[in-house]
TORKEDREN-942349 format. One record per residue (C-alpha): chain; residue in three letters; residue number from 0; x, y, z. Coordinates in Angstrom, 3 decimals. Example, Ala and Ser with C-alpha at 12.3 -4.5 7.8 and 13.67 -1.06 7.14 Angstrom:
<atoms>
> A ala 0 12.300 -4.500 7.800 .
> A ser 1 13.670 -1.060 7.140 .
</atoms>
This chain:
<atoms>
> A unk 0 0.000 0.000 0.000 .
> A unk 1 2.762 2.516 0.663 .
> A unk 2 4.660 1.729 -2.787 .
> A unk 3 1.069 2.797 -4.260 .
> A unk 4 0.854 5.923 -2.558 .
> A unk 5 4.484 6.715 -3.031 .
> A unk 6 3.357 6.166 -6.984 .
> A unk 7 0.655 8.657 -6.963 .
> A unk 8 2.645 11.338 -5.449 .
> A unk 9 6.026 11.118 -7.341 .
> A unk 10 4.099 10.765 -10.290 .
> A unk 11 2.581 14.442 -9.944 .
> A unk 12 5.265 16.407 -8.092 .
> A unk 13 8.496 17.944 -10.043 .
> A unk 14 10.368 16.752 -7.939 .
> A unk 15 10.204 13.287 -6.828 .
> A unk 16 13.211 12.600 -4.966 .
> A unk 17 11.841 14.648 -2.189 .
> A unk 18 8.807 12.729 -1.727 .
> A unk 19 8.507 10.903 1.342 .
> A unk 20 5.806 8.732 2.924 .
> A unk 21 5.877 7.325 6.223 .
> A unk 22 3.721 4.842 7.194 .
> A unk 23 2.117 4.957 11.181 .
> A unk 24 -0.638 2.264 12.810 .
> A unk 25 -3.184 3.842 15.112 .
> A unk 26 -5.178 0.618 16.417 .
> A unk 27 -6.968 -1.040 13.760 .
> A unk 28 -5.927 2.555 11.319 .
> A unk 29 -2.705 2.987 9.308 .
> A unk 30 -1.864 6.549 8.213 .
> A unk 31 0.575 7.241 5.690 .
> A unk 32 1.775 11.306 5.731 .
> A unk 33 3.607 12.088 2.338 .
> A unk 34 5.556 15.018 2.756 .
> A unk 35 7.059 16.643 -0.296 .
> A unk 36 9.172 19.940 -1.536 .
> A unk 37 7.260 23.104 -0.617 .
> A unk 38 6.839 24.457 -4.054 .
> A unk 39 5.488 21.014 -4.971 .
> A unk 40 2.595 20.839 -2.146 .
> A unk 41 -0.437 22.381 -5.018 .
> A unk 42 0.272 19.733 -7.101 .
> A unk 43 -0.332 17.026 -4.673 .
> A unk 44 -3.714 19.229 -2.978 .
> A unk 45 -5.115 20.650 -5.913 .
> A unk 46 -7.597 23.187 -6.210 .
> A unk 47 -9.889 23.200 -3.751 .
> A unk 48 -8.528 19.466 -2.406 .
> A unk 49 -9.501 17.515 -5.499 .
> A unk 50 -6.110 15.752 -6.164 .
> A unk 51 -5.510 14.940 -2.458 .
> A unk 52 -9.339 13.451 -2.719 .
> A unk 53 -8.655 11.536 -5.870 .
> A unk 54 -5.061 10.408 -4.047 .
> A unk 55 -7.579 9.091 -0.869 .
> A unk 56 -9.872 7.356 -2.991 .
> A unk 57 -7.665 5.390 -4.837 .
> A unk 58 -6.123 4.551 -1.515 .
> A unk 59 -8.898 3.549 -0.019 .
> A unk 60 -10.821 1.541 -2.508 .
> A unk 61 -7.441 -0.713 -2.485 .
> A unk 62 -7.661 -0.382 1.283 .
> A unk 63 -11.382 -1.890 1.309 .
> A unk 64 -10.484 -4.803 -1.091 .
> A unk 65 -7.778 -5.866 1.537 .
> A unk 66 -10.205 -5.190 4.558 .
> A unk 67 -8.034 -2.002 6.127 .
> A unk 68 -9.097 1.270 7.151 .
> A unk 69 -6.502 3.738 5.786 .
> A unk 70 -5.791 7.574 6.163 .
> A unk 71 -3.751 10.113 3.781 .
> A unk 72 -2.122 12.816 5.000 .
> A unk 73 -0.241 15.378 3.117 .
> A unk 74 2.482 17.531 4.605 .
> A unk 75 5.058 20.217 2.830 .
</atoms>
């Protein structure tokens, strides 16, 4: 699941090599917090949050076929 996220966001950013995601377990949740470069953090949002919706969907419809409740967080 974290390669797939990892995907999604180098594949929008200019600069992938800064893209991070760490992956964190809160009970029965796992979050995974992708922080990229600064001047790359509206390409991962979007306008008004559509991107970093699409980015959760995908993530979570891959999440429900393996029975897991998953969170995205984006930081800069």
């Amino acid at each position: 699941m974290k390669e797939l996220v990892e995907f999604l966001a180098r594949s929008l950013v200019e600069h992938p090599e800064s893209v991070k995601v760490t992956e964190e377990s809160r009970g029965d949740t796992t979050v995974y917090r992708i922080t990229v470069d600064p001047s790359d953090i509206g390409k991962v949002i979007g306008r008004q949050g559509r991107i970093a919706k699409s980015i959760r969907n995908v993530v979570s419809a891959r999440a429900y076929r393996e029975k897991r409740h998953v969170v995205v967080d984006i930081d800069s």
